[in-house]
C-alpha positions in Angstrom: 30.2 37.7 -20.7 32.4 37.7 -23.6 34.6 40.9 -24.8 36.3 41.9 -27.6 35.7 42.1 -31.6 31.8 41.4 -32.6 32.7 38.2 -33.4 32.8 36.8 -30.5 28.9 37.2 -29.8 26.4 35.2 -31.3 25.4 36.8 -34.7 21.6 36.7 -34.7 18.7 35.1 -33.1 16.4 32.4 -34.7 14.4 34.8 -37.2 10.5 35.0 -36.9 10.2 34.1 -40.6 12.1 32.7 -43.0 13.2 28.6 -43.5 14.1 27.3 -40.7 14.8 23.3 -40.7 15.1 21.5 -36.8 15.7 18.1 -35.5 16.5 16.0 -32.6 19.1 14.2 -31.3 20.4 12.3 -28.3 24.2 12.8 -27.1 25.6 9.6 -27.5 28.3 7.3 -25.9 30.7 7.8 -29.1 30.2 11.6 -29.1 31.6 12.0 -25.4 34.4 12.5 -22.8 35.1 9.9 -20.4 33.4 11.9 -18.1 30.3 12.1 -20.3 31.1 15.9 -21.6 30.1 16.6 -25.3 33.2 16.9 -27.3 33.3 20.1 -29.9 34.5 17.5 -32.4 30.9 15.7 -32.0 29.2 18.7 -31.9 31.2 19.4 -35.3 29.5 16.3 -36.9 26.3 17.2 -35.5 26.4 20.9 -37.6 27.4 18.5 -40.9 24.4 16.6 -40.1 21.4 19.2 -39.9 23.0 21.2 -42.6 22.7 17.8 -45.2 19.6 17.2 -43.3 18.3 20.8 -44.3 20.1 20.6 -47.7 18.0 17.4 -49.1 14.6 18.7 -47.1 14.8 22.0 -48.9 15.6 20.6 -52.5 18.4 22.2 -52.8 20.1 22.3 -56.2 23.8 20.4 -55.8 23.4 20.6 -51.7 26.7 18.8 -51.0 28.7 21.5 -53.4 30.1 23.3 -50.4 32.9 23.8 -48.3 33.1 25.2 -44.8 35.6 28.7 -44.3 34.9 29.2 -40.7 32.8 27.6 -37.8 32.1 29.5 -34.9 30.8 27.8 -31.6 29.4 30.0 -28.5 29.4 27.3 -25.6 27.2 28.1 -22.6 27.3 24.6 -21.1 28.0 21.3 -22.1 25.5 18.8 -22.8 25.8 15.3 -21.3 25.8 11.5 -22.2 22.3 10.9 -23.2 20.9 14.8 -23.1 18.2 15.2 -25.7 19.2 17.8 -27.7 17.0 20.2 -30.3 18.6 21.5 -33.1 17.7 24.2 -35.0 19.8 26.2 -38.3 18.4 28.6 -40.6 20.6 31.2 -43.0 21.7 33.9 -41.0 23.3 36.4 -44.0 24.4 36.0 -46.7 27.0 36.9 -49.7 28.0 36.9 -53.5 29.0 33.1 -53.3 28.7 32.0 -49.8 26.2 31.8 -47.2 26.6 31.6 -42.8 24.5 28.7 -41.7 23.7 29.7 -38.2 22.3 26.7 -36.1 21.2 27.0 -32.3 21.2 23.9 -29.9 18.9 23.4 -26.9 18.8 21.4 -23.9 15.6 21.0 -21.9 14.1 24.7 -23.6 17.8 26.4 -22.6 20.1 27.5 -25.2 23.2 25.4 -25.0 25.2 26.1 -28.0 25.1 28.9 -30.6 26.9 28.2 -33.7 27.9 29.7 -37.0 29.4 28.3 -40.0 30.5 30.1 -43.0 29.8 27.9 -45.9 31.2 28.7 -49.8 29.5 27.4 -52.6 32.1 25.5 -55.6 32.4 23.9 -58.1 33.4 20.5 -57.1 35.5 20.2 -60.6 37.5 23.2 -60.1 37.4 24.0 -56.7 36.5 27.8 -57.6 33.5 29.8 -56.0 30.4 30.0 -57.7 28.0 32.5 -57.3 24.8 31.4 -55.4 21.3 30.9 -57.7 18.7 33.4 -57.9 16.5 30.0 -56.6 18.5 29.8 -53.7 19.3 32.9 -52.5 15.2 33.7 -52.7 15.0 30.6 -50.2 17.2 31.8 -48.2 17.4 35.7 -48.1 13.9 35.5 -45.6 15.7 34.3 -42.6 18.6 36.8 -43.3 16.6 40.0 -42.0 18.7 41.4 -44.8 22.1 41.1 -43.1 25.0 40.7 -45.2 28.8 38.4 -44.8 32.1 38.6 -45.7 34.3 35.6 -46.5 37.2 37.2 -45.4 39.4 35.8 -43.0 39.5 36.7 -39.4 41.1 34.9 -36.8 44.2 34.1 -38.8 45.4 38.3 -39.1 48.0 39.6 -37.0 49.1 36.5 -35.0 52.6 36.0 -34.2 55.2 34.1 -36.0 54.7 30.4 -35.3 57.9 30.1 -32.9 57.1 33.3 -30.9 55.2 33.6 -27.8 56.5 30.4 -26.3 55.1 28.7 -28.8 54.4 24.8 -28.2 54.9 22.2 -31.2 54.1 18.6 -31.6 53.8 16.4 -34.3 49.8 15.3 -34.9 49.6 12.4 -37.0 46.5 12.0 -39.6 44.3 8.8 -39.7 42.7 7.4 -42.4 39.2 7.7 -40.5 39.7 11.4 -40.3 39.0 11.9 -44.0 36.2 12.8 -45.3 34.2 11.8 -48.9 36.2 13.9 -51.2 39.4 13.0 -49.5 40.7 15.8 -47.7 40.6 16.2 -43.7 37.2 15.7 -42.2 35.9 19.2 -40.8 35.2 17.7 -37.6 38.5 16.3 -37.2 39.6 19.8 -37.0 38.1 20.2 -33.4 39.9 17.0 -32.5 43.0 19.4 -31.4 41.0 21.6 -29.3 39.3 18.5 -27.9 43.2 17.3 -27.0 43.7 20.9 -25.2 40.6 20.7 -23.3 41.5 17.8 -21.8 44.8 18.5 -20.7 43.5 21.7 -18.8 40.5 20.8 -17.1 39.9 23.5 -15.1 39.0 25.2 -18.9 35.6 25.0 -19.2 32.0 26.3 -20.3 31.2 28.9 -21.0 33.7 29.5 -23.5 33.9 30.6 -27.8 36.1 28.6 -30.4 36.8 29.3 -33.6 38.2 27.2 -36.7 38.9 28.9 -39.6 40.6 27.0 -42.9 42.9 28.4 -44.7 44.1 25.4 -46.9 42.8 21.7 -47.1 45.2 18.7 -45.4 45.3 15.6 -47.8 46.7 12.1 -46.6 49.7 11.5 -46.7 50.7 15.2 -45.4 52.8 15.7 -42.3 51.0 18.0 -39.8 51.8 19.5 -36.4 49.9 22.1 -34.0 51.6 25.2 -32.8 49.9 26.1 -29.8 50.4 29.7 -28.3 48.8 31.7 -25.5 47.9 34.9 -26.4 45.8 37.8 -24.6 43.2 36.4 -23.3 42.6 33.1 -26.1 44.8 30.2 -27.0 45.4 29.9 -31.0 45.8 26.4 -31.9 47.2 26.1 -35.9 47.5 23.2 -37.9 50.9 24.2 -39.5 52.0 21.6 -43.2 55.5 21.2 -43.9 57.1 24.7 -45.0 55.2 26.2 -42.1 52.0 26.7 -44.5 49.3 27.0 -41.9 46.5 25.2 -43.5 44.3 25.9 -40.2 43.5 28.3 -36.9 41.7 27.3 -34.1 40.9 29.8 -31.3 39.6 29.4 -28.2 38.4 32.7 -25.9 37.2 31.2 -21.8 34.7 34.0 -20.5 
């Protein structure tokens, strides 16, 4: 089992009413480790898929005008290389200007992969928060149960300075097929790093809870490294710019 802070367990089940949107998918031979393992960086993509999926079923108004604060994955097991997969996401609570997307992944009828993703609503001119529509939050505020978010950040409070703690630095070079329609770093890509720790440690496994949590958006053209650091009982994992302006954290907590 999992300890610590409440954020570490799976925020609510899939609600008895409410919209709920689900699809299916197979695990395939580009979303996998050599050794056929999902990658988080796959499973990433897959959470951008269902939510556009869900976003253009459910009509909603300006559905790609949102960008992701926080994505939380609660990994039982691993799916496979060629594992049918069933997806399902529905709203799990909601705020002024932002909503959590939760989304619940099964293989064969068992629960593989809980995840939640903290999505803000802007305005794609400014960049700014806008509040959510009366329209939309009616849609959405059924599947809720009533539960309410904070955007606030989490992870990123209270962490030691980026050279403490034995801290380990590389350089992590960006690729132009890591950027994403509007030009900044793919979310995906972001799990990329934590896909890199995984497989230098793999006796690290399932079951296991990461977290990524953006604090800044990386743009071509900028110099990045990760500062990796082992801390009581996690790994934090930050994409750090130049001036150390962390512009990410990843956390990763093994049960």
């Amino acid at each position: 089992m999992f300890t610590g802070s409440s954020n570490h367990v799976p925020p609510s089940p899939i609600p008895d009413g409410g919209r709920r949107f689900s699809t299916s998918r197979k695990v395939r031979l580009g979303d996998v480790t050599p050794k056929g393992r999902l990658r988080l960086d796959a499973t990433a993509r897959y959470l951008q898929d269902i939510a556009t999926d869900d976003s253009l079923d459910g009509n909603y108004s300006e559905p790609h005008s949102w960008v992701v604060r926080r994505t939380q994955m609660w990994v039982a097991s691993f799916p496979k290389y060629l594992d049918q997969l069933d997806l399902t996401t529905w709203c799990g609570a909601l705020g002024s200007h932002w909503a959590e997307r939760r989304t619940q992944i099964k293989s064969q009828g068992t629960v593989v992969i809980d995840c939640a993703a903290l999505w803000v609503r802007v305005d794609f001119k400014t960049m700014k928060p806008v509040a959510l529509s009366p329209e939309l939050t009616a849609m959405l505020l059924p599947a809720t149960n009533g539960r309410k978010i904070s955007s606030r950040l989490e992870i990123g409070r209270g962490l030691p300075d980026l050279v403490g703690n034995q801290a380990e630095s590389r350089e992590w070079p960006l690729r132009f097929s890591d950027m994403d329609a509007v030009g900044h770093l793919n979310n995906a890509a972001y799990w990329e790093v934590l896909e890199e720790f995984l497989g230098a440690n793999s006796g690290r496994r399932a079951p296991l809870v990461a977290t990524v949590e953006h604090h800044g958006s990386i743009d071509p053209g900028d110099k990045v490294r990760i500062v990796t650091q082992h801390l009581d009982g996690r790994v934090v994992l930050r994409h750090v710019l130049d001036g150390d302006v962390v512009a990410a954290v990843t956390e990763i907590i093994f049960a």
